[in-house]
N, C-alpha and C positions, 0 to 999 in steps of 0.2 A: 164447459160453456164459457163464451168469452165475456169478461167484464162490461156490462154497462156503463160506458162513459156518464158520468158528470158532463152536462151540458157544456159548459167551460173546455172539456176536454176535446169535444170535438172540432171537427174541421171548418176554416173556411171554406165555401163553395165560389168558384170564380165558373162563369162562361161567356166562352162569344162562338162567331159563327164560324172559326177558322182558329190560327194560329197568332191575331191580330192583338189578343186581349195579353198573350203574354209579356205584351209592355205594362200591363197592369200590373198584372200579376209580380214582375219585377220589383216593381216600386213597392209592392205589401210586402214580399221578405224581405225587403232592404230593413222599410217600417218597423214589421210586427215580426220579428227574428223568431220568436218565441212558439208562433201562432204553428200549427198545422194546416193546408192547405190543399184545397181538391180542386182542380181545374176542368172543364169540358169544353171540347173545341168541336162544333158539330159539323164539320169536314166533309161529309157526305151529301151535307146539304146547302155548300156554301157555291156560290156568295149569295147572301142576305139583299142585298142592295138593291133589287129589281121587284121585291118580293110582295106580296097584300099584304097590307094591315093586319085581316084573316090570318093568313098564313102564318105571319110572325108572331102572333100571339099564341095562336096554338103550338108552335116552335117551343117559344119559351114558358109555355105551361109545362108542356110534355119535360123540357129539362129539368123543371124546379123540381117536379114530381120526382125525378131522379135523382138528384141530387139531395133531394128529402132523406129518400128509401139511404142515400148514404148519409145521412144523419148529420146534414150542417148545418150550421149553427145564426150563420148567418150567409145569405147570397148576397152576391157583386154579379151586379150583372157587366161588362165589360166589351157590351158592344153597345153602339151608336143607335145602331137602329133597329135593334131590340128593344132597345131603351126608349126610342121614340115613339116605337110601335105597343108595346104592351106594360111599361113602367106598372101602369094602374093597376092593371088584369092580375101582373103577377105580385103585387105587394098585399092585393087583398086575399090571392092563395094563401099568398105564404104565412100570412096572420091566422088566417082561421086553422093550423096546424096547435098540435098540443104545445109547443114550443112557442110558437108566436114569433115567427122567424122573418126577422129585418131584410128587405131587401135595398140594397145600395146600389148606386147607378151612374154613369156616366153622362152627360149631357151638362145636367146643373153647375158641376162643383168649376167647368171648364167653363161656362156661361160668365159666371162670377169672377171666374180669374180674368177671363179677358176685358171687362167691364173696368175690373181693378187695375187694368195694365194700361189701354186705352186713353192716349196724351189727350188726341181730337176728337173723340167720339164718334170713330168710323172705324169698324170690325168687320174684319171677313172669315167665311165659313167652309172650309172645304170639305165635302159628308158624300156620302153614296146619293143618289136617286131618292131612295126611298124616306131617305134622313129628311131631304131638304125638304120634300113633298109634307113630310109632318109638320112643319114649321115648329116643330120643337125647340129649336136652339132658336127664333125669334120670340116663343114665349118665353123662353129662362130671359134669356137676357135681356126681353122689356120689362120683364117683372124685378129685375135689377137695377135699369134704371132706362125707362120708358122714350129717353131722349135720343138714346144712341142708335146710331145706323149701322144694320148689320146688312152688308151684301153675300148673299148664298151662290157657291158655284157647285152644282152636282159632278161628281167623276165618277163615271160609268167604270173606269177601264184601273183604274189605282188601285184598288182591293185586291183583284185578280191579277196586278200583274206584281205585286208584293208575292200574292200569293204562291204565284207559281215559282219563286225564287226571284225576281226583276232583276233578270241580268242587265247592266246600264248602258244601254246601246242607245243610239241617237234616237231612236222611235222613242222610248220613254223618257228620255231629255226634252222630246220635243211636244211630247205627251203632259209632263207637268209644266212646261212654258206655256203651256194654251189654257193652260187651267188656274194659274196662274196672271194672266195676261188682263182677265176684269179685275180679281184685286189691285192690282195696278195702277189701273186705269180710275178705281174707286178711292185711290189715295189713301188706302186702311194702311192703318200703323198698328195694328193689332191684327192675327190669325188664328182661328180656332180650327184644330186638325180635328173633324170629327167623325174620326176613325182610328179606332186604333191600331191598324195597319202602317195609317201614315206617319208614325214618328221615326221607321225606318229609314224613309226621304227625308229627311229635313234637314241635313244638307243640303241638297238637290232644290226642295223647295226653297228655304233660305238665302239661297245663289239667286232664283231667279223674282224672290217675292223684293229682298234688298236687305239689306244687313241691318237697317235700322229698323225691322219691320218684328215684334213681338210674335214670337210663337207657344199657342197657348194647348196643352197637353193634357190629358184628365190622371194621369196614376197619380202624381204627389198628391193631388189637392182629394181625388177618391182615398187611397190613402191613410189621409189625418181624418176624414170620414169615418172610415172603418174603425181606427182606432179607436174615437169619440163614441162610435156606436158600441163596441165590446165593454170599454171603461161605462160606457152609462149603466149597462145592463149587467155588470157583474162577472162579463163571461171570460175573460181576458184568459188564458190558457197559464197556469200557474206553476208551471214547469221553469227551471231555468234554464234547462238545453233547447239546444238550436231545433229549430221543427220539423217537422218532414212535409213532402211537396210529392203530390201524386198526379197523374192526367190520365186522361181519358178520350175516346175520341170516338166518334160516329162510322171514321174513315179508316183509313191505313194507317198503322202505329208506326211504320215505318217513315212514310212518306212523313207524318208529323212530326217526328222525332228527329229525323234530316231538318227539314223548318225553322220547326220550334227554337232548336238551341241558338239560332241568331237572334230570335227576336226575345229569348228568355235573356241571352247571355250569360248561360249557365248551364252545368250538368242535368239533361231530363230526366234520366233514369228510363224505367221501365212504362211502357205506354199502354193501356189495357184498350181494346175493341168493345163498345157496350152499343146496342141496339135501339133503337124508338121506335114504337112500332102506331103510335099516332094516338094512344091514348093516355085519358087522362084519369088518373083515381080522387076518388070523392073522399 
């Protein structure tokens, strides 16, 4: 019979809707070297960006639940508009579990950085469809500070075409100049990429936003999050070797595994196929 982990010993749980969140996931082993790590990228069902409120909450119930049954310790959720869409839904799951399991999020920690970043008090937002429709990132960052003007551009087409591998052809040069082109024109000196797909571009973005134009990203500042949340709660993983990193994925392990290693910038290892079948346990 296998050992019962010590709470402490278990894994972080990371997920988004694709291969996008493994720039998160980056920034926590840089972080938490120590930490063990479960990632799920629900592939089969992406992209997120188009999707109901409905829809995406019960998305990211059904993962928690899974990621339960693997025994983490704590959730990051690592997508935008998962975040936007069920933050509440799944933080009250995840509490009424025997663990009382933290869920962390994307949106806030980036709201705050750009607030903090911000010369003139005009921010701009680039998120999926679905991100901007929540206005999510207009409440974090009026609840930051009420003054500042945030212009939202939806891109339909950025996620997916990350996703597919974005070969850099003039379409998608021309693709993020038009999406780019109201920031612009709004005079933001501050950008929130609110997708974490998009740290891929940011080059690309950067060239046509203006060199002197702040880009603001959620893994570091999620992050010192995470850490703050394991130090508060005891759980910090009390090994001194280096941790292990696992995935998982709704879709083709293959097809993710080709992906992933650019956006991890690292060895993925081995990739496991797991199932959802749309429900959720009590």
């Amino acid at each position: 019979m296998a050992r019962d982990l010590h709470p402490s010993e278990r894994p972080v749980a990371v997920f988004d809707s694709g291969v996008g969140g493994l720039t998160v996931l980056h920034e926590l082993l840089v972080a938490l070297p120590h930490e063990d790590f479960l990632y799920l990228g629900d592939t089969a069902r992406f992209p997120y960006g188009d999707r109901t409120v409905e829809e995406l909450e019960r998305f990211s119930l059904e993962i928690g639940e899974l990621l339960l049954a693997h025994r983490a310790k704590l959730l990051v959720v690592a997508c935008n508009t998962a975040t936007a869409a069920a933050l509440p839904a799944l933080q009250r799951r995840m509490m009424e579990t025997t663990l009382g399991v933290d869920v962390l999020a994307v949106v806030r920690p980036e709201a705050a950085g750009a607030v903090a970043a911000t010369r003139n008090g005009r921010i701009g937002l680039l998120a999926t469809p679905a991100t901007v429709r929540s206005r999510a990132y207009e409440h974090a960052v009026g609840q930051v500070d009420p003054y500042v003007d945030l212009t939202s551009v939806p891109c339909p087409d950025l996620a997916p075409i990350i996703q597919s591998g974005f070969p850099f052809d003039e379409e998608v040069v021309a693709t993020v100049k038009e999406y780019c082109a109201p920031l612009r024109d709004a005079e933001v000196d501050t950008v929130i990429l609110g997708c974490t797909h998009y740290p891929l571009l940011r080059p690309l973005l950067q060239r046509h936003l203006g060199r002197g134009v702040a880009i603001v990203t959620s893994g570091e500042a999620l992050a010192r999050q995470v850490e703050h949340a394991l130090s508060s709660r005891g759980l910090q993983n009390p090994k001194t070797a280096e941790g292990d990193y696992r995935f998982l994925t709704t879709g083709d392990p293959e097809e993710f595994r080709a992906l992933g290693t650019r956006f991890l910038q690292m060895p993925l290892g081995d990739v496991a196929h797991v199932e959802l079948h749309g429900g959720v346990t009590a």
